[in-house]
N, C-alpha and C positions, 0 to 999 in steps of 0.2 A: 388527577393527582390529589392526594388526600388535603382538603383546603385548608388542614391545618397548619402543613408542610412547608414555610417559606422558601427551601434551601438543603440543598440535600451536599454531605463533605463526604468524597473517595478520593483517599490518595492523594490527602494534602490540598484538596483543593477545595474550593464549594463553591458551589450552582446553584442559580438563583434558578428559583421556578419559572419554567417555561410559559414565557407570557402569549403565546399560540403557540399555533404545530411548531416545532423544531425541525427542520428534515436538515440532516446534515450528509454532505454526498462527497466520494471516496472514488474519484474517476481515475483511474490505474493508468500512469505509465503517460498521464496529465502535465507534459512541462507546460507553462506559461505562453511559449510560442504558438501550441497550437490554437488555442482560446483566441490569440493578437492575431492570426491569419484567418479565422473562420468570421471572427467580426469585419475584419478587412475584407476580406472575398464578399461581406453580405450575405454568408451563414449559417447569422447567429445573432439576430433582432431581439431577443430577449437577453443573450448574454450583454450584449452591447447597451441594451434596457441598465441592465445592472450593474455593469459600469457608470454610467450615465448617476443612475439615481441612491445606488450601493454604494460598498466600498470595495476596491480593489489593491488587495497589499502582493506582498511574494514572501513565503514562508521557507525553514528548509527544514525538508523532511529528516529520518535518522537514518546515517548509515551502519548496517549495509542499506544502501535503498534497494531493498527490498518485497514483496507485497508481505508477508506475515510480519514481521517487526514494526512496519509503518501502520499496519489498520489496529493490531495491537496497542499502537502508543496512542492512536487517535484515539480508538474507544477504551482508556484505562486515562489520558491527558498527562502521563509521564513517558520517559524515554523507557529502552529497552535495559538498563541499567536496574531499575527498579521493575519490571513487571518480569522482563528474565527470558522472554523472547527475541534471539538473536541473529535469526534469520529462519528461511522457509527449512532447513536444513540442518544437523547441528552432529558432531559426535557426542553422544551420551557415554563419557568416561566411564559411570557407576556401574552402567549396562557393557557397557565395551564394548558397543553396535551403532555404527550412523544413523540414524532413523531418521523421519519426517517432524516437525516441529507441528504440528494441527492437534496435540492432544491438549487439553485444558488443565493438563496434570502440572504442565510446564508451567503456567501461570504462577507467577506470584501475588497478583496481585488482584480485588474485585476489577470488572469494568464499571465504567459511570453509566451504561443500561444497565446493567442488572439493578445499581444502587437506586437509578430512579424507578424501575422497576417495580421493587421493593420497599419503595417508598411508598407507592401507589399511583402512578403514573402509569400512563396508557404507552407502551414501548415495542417496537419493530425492527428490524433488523432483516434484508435483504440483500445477501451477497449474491454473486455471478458464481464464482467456482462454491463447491463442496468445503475444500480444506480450510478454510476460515470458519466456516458454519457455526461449530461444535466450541470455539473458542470466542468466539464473536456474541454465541448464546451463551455462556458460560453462567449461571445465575442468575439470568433473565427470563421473570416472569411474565410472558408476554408473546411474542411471534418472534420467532426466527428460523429463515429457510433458504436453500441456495436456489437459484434458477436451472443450477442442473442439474438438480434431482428435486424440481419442483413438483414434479408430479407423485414424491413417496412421502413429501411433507404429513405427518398426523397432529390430531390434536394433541396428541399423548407427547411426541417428541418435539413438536414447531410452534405449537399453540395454535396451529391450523391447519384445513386439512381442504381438498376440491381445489387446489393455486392455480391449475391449469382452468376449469370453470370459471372464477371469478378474474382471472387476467385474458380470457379468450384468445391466449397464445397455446402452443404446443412447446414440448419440451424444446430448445435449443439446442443446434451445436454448440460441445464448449468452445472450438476453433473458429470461431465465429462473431459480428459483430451483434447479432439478433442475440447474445448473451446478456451482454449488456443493456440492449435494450429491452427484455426479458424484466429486468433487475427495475426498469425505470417505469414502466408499464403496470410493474405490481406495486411500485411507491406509490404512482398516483391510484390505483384500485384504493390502493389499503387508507390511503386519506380519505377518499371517498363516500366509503361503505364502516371504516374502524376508527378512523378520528385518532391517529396515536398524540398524545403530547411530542412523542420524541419520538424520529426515525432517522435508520441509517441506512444511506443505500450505499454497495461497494459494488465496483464494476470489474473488467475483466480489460488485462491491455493487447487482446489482442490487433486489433486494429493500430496502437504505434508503433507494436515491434515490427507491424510490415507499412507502416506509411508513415513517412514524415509530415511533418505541420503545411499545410496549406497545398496539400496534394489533395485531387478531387476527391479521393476516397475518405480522408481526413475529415473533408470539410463536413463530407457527407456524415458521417459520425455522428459529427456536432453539430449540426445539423437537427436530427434525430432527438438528439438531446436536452436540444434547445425548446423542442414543441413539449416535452415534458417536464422540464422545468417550469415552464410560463403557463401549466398547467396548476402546478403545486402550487403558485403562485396565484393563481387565479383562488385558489383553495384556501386562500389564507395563511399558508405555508412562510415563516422565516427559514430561509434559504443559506447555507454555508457550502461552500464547496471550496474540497482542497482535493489533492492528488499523494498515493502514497511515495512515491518517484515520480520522477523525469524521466528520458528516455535519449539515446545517441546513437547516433550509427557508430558501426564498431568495424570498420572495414577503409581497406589500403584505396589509392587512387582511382583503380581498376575497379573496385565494388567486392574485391573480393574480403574476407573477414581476417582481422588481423587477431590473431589468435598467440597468446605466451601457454603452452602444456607445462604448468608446474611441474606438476611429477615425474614427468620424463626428464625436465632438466634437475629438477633435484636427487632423482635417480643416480646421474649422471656423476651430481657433482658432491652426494655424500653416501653412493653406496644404494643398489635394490633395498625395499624396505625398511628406509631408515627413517624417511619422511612419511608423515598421511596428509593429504592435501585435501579438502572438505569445501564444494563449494556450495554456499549457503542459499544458492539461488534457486538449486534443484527440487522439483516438485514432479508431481503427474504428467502435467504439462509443460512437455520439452520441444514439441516438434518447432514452435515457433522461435525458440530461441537455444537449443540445442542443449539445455541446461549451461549454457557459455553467459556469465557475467563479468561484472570488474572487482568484485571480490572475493578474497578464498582467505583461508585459516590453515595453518599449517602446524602439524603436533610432531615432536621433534622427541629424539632420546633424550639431549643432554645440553648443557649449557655451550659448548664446542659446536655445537650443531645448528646454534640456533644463533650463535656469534657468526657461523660461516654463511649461513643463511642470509642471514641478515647484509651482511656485505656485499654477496655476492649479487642478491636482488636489487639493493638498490642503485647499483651500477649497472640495471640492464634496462636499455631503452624499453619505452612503453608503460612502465611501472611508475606509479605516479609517488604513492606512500609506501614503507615499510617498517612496520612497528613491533615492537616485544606484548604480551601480553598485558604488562600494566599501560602502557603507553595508548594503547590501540581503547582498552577498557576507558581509561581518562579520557581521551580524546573524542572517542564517539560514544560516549555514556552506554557501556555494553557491560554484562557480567562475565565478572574474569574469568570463573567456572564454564560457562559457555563459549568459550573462543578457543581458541590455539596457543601454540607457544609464540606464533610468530602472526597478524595477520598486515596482508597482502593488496593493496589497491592500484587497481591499473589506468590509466590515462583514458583519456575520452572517445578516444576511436579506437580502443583493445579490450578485450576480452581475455580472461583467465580460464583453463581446462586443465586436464588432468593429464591421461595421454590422448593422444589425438584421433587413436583407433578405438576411443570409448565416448564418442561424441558424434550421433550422428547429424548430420545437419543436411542428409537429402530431402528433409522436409521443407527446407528454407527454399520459397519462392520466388525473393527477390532480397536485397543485401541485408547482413544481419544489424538489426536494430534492439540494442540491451541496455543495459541498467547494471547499477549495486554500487556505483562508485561517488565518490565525490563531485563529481562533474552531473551527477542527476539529481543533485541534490535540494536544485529551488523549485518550488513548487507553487500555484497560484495559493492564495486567501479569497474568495470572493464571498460574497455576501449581496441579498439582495436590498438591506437596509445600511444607514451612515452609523460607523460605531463611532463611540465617543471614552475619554478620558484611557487609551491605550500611551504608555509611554513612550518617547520617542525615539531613546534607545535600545528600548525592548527588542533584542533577538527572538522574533516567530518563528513559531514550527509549527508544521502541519497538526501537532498532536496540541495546537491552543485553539482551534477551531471550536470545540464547543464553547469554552473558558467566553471567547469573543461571541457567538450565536446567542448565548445564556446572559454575559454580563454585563456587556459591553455595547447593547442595542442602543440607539435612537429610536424617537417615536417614526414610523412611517414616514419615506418623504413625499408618499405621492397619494 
């Protein structure tokens, strides 16, 4: 970083220069229980290290908990309100087409890589999936690549190019937990061999939507994670880790998935296309969770519509919130332009969909485990050094993680 540079401000904030590597990690679909079972079972000697000698808070992420509005806030350090990303999904009113939210156009606002960046810091960036890629590099002079298309990475578009050569892995399945570990393999390469002041590594969840916290499969995860962690750390690495969501299982007694089809009952109850129901969790990858979350957005004709709505939903079991456009925008710091008329949050074991013959879920191999709602909302803070002078009634969120890596250190405690 340029040594004349004490402090770099994006977005109302400022950052004090990175006093070693930064790596700050983005473990998807990360509630806090799984971390308290993998150190309990015995493994995860390094996360356990960092409670011990770290700090360990619980932050809450923004809803919808979502992956693109959460890694978005992380690396930008404000809500979705202000940068304008409002889930992985969105209807684009101007356009009058639902499209995919992964374009950088959507932004409003720098990330804090590109500004340190641009400052002259050495900056990295490694997602699991593609569709963050292009918004995560957005202004960042420096590397940024996804693991599953790390093999097409160039100098020209990633800032690097051979990622399969220098990580000695093969491309991954995206459905897969070797995604993830793809992600954490080329963090430590790139400390290594590139020395970034600041990195970000973002993982993929599919390994919570099919295992709960302190299932063998779980463990194993973090497990995995842990021997690359206590690498970066060996490396001289300041360590932060949060998660962009939680995770729940979303299914009745039986294990079967408890599902409310917006559409079909709004259908029902004001008329074939009167309602459009938008849910913001849909992306590429559906098999694991059927594109079924706990939240959706509803665009409605008229004020009549949106009063019927509104009554009618929140008098139906499983529905947890139901709010109007400003309410929903106040309440989870979202832009009112990117919402609905009405949006929609469902309870902790339900899932929201559309109709039910537009959802396939033969790909689900054992009970469905989702996200987007209020209930996936806490998420760990860990650190592998003691922060100091944080307020005590300070409300954390996932997206203060650098704010606390950057300002808020102690010296080393070990």
């Amino acid at each position: 970083m340029n040594a004349g540079i004490e402090s770099v401000e994006v977005n109302g904030r400022r950052y004090a220069r990175p006093p070693a590597p930064v790596v700050v990690v983005c473990v998807d679909g990360c509630e806090p229980d799984y971390i308290t079972q993998a150190i309990e079972a015995g493994a995860a000697p390094y996360l356990q290290r960092m409670l011990r000698y770290g700090t360990s808070l619980i932050g809450d992420c923004v809803v919808p908990s979502f992956t693109n509005p959460n890694n978005v806030s992380i690396v930008t350090g404000v809500p979705p309100s202000v940068h304008g990303i409002s889930g992985n999904y969105f209807y684009d009113v101007e356009k009058g087409r639902e499209v995919m939210m992964n374009d950088p156009s959507y932004l409003r606002v720098p990330t804090l890589l590109a500004a340190f960046s641009q400052a002259g810091a050495r900056v990295a960036a490694v997602t699991a999936k593609d569709k963050l890629r292009t918004m995560l590099g957005h202004g960042l002079v420096g590397i940024c690549f996804s693991a599953e298309k790390a093999d097409q990475a160039t100098v020209a578009e990633s800032g690097i190019d051979q990622v399969l050569e220098l990580v000695s892995r093969p491309v991954p399945s995206v459905y897969s937990a070797d995604l993830s570990e793809f992600v954490f393999a080329a963090g430590v390469k790139l400390m290594e061999t590139r020395q970034p002041d600041l990195m970000y590594l973002s993982t993929t969840d599919y390994v919570q939507h099919k295992c709960a916290p302190g299932t063998p499969e779980a463990n194993a995860f973090y497990t995995m994670m842990d021997g690359y962690l206590a690498k970066l750390d060996t490396l001289g690495a300041v360590i932060g880790l949060t998660a962009d969501h939680g995770m729940s299982p979303k299914t009745d007694a039986a294990g079967r998935p408890r599902v409310i089809y917006l559409q079909q009952e709004l259908d029902t109850l004001l008329g074939a296309s009167e309602a459009r129901v938008i849910l913001p969790i849909t992306d590429p990858y559906v098999v694991h969770h059927g594109a079924l979350g706990s939240f959706a957005t509803v665009y409605l004709p008229d004020a009549a519509a949106i009063s019927r709505t509104i009554e009618a939903l929140r008098a139906r079991p499983g529905i947890e919130v139901v709010l109007d456009r400003a309410q929903a925008a106040h309440r989870f710091e979202l832009p009112p332009d990117r919402i609905g008329d009405v949006v929609v949050v469902s309870d902790h074991l339900t899932v929201l969909g559309t109709h039910e013959a537009l959802h396939d879920l033969s790909g689900l191999t054992v009970p469905l485990r989702s996200h987007g709602g209020v209930s996936e909302q806490k998420v760990p803070l860990l650190f592998n050094r003691l922060l100091k002078d944080i307020a005590p009634a300070r409300r954390l969120r996932n997206f203060d993680v650098f704010d606390l890596a950057l300002n808020h250190l102690s010296p080393p405690a070990r």
